[in-house]
N, C-alpha and C positions, 0 to 999 in steps of 0.2 A: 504494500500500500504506500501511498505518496506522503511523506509526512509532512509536506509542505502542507498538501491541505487540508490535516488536522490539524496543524498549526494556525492557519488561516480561521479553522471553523471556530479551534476553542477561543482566540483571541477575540471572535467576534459574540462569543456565547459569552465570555467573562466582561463584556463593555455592555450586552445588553442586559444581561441578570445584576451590574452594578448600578445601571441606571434603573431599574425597573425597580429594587430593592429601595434606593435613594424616595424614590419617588411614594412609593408604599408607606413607607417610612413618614414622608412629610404629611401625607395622607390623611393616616393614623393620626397623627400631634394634632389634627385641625386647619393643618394650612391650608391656606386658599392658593391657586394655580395667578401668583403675583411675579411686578416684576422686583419687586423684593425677594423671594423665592428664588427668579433667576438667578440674579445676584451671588446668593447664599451657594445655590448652588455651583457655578462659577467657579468661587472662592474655595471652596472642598475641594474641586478639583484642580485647582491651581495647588492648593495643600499635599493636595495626596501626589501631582507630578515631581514636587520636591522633594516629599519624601520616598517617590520611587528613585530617585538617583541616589538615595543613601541606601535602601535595601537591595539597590544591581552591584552595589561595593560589596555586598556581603557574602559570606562562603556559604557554598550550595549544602541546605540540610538533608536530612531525612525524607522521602516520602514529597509529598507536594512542593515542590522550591516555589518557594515564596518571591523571589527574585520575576518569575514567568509571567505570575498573577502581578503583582506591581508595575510592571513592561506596560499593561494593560488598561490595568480597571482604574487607574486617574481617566479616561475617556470618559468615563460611565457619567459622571453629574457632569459632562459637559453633552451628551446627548440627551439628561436628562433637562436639562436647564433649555434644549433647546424642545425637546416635549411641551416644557411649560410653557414657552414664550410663542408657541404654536396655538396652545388653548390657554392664553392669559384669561384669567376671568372664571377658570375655573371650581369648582366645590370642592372641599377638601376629600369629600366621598368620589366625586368625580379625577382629581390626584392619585385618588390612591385605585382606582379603577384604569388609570392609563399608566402607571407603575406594574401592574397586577398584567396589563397586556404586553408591557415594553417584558417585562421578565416570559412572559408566554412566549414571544418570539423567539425569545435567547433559548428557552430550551427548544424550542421545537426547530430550531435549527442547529443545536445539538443531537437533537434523535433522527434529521433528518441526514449524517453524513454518511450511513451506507449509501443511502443517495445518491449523493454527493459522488461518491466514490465510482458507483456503478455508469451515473452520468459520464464523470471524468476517464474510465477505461472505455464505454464505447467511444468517445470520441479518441482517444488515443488511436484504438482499434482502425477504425475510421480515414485517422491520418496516414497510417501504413499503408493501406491498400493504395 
């Protein structure tokens, strides 16, 4: 298998499951879908890019390298923040309802990379002949 594009899939699984989670999150607390909110979220994500340059210095652990997931998931409240400012004006029930979908997608194009896969060798397939 190509592990480029498991590479490709999970980096876009862990930016939508961080934004969908974000947004859930803000949801739940009562936020409204503001451009205050934007902002907020913005700034997490400026937060969390800074601290991804401190945890890619760090020696690879056990099990999950946390190094892969940090490369990544600062993305997530920056697609999240652009969710919001798409449906500014929205209910916090409404928030956490496009959080709850943003996170749907992330798996379901997690479950969807045999897919992915079988798409990417027919066409290989394809190119040889």
């Amino acid at each position: 298998m190509d592990r480029g594009l498991d590479g490709v899939v999970m980096r876009g699984t862990i930016v939508l499951l961080a934004a969908g989670l974000l947004l859930v999150t803000a949801g739940t607390a009562g936020v409204t879908g503001s451009l205050a909110l934007v902002v907020a979220l913005v700034l997490v994500g400026v937060g969390l890019y800074l601290l991804s340059e401190q945890v890619a210095a760090a020696e690879p652990g056990f099990g999950l390298d946390p190094r892969v997931v940090a490369a990544d998931v600062w993305l997530g409240p920056f697609l999240a923040a652009a969710v919001v400012g798409f449906y500014l004006g929205a209910s916090a029930g409404e928030v956490q309802a496009l959080g709850g979908l943003v996170g749907l997608v992330g798996m379901l194009n997690y479950f969807l990379r045999p897919f992915y896969h079988l798409v990417y060798g027919l066409a290989q397939r394809v190119q040889t002949l």
